[in-house]
C-alpha positions as CSV (number, residue, x, y, z in Angstrom):
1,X,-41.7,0.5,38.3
2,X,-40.6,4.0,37.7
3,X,-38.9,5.5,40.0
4,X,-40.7,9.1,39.2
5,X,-44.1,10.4,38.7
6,X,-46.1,13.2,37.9
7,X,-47.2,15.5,40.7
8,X,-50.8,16.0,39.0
9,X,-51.2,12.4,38.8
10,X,-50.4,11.5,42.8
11,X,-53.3,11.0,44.7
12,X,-55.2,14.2,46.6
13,X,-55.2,12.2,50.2
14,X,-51.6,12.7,49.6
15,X,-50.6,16.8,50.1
16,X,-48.0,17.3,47.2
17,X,-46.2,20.8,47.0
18,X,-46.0,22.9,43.5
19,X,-48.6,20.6,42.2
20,X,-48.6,22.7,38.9
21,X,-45.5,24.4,39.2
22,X,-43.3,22.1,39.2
23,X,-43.9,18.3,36.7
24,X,-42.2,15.5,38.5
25,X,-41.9,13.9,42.1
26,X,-39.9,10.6,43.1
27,X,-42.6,7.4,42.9
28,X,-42.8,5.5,46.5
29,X,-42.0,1.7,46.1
30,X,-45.5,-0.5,46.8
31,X,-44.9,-2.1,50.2
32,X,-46.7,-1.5,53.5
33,X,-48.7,1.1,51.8
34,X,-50.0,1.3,48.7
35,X,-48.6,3.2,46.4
36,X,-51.1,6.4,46.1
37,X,-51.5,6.6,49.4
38,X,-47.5,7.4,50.6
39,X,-44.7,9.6,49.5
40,X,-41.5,8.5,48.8
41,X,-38.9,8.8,51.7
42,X,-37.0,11.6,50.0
43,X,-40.0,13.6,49.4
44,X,-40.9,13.6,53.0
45,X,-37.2,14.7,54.1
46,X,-37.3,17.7,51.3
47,X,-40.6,18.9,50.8
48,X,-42.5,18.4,54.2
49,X,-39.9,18.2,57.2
50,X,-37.4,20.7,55.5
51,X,-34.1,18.5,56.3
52,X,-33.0,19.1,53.1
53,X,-32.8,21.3,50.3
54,X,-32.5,19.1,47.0
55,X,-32.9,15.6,46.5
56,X,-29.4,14.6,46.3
57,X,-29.0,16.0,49.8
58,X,-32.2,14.2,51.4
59,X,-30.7,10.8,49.7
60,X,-27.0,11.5,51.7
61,X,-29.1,12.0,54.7
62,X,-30.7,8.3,54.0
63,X,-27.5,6.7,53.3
64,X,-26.1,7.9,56.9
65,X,-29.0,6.6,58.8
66,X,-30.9,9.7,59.3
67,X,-34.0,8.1,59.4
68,X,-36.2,6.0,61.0
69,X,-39.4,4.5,60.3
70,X,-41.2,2.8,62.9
71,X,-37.8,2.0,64.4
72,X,-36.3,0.6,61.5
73,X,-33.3,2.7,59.8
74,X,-34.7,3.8,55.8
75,X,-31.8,3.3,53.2
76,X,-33.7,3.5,50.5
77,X,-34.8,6.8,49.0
78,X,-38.3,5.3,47.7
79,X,-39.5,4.0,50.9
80,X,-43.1,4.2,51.5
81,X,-43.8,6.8,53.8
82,X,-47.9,6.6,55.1
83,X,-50.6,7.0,57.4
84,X,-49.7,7.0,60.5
85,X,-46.2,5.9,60.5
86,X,-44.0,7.3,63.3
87,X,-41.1,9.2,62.2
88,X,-37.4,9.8,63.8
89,X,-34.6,11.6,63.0
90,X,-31.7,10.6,65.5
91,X,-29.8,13.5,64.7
92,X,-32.1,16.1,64.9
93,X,-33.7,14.1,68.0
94,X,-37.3,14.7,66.7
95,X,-40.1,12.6,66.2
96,X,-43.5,13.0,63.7
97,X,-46.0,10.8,63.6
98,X,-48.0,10.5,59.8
99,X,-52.0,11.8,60.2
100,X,-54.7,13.4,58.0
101,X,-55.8,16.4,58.9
């Protein structure tokens, strides 16, 4: 599998920042979801909860447990990320939970 995409090419259920603007986006891993209907873990700690700034950052927060998905610590920086999965970030003591609008 590839590990990016292109941002035109992810699914619309999925809300993608700088669709046009900007080409690629890091490709979630098929698992619990399928593939065009999640976002890779990285993705969701950069684009839409703002913990980090780049992608390198996001992956250091990954590596030192900084978040959880349905209770389970994410290592992995392609983790599939979808519908309504509950989000934690021990160190920020927040919790999200994954919904359409």
């Amino acid at each position: 599998m590839a590990k990016h995409q292109i941002r035109q090419a992810t699914s619309r259920f999925v809300p993608v920042l700088n669709r046009k603007t900007q080409k690629w986006i890091g490709a979630p891993e098929p698992g619990k979801h399928k593939r065009k209907d999640a976002i890779s873990a990285v993705v969701l700690l950069r684009d839409f909860l703002h913990v980090a700034k780049t992608a390198s950052e996001a992956k250091t927060v990954l590596q030192k447990g900084g978040l959880e998905v349905d209770c389970k610590k994410i290592r992995e920086d392609s983790f599939s990320v979808g519908m309504m999965d509950l989000i934690h970030l021990p160190y920020e003591k927040k919790h999200y939970l994954i919904a359409v609008k």
